[in-house]
C-alpha positions as CSV (number, residue, x, y, z in Angstrom):
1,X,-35.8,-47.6,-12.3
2,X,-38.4,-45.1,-13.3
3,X,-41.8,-45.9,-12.4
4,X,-44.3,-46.1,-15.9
5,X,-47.1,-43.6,-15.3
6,X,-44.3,-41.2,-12.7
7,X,-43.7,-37.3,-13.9
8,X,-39.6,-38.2,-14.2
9,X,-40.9,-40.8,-17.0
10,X,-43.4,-38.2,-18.9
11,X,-40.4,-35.6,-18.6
12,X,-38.0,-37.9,-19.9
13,X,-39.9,-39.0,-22.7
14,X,-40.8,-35.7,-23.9
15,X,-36.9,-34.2,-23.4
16,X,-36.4,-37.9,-26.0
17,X,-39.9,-37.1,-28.5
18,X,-39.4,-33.0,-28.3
19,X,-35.4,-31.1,-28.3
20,X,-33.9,-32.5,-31.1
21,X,-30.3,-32.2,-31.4
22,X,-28.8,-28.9,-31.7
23,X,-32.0,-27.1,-29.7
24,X,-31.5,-26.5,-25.7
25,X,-35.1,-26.0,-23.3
26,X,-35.0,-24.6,-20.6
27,X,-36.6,-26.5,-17.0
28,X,-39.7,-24.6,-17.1
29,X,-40.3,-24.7,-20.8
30,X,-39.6,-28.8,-20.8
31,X,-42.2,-28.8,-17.1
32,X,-44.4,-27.1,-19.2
33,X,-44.2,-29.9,-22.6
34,X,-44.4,-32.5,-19.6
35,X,-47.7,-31.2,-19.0
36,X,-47.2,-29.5,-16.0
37,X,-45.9,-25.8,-16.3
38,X,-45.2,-25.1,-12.2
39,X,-42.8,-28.3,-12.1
40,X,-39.5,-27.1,-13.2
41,X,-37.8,-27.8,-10.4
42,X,-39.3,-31.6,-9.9
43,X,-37.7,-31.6,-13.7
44,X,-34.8,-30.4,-12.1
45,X,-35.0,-34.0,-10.4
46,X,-36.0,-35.9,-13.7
47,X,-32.6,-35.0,-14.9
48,X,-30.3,-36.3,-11.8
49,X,-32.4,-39.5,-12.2
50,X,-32.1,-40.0,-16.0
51,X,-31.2,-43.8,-16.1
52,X,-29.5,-43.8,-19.5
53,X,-28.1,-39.7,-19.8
54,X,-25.9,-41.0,-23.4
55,X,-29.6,-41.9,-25.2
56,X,-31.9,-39.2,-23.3
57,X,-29.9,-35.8,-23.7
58,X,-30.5,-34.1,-20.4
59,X,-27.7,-31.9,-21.2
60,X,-30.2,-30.1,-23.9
61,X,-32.2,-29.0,-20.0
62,X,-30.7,-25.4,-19.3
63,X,-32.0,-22.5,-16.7
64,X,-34.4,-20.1,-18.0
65,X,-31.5,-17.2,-17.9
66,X,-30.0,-19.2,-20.4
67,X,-27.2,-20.8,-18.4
68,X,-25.9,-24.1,-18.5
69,X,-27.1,-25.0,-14.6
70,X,-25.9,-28.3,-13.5
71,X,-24.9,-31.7,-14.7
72,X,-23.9,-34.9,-13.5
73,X,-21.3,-35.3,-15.7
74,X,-19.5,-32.1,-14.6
75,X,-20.5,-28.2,-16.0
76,X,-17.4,-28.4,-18.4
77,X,-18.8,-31.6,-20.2
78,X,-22.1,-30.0,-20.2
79,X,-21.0,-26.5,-22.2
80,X,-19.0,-29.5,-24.4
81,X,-21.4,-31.2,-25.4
82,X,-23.8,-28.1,-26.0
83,X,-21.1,-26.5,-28.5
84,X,-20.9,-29.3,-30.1
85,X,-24.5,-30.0,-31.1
């Protein structure tokens, strides 16, 4: 359960409100929509506690370098479901 006034709720939300399908952010850029641009690692932690991952796409979260990073659901369904947007 996500607490209602925690970071890991304001980053989810936004991730939901902000990438639309199709578009990819990376974990500083998303930190930094959250409303706090030095937390891209504690967004890092937003994503490994996203409650419901098939409404709230945390696969659209990549690493500034432009690569996938991880993914709960494995790095292969990751680049999947990226392709596929």
């Amino acid at each position: 359960v996500v607490s209602a006034d925690s970071f890991t709720r304001q980053v989810l939300w936004t991730l939901l409100r902000d990438v639309k399908f199709g578009e990819a952010v990376s974990y500083k850029q998303l930190a930094n929509l959250a409303g706090n641009d030095r937390a891209a690692r504690a967004v890092g932690g937003a994503m490994r506690s996203n409650p419901i991952p098939i409404i709230i796409p945390c696969h659209r979260v990549i690493s500034s370098s432009g690569k996938s990073g991880n993914y709960g659901g494995g790095n292969l369904m990751k680049e999947w479901l990226l392709s596929h947007e």
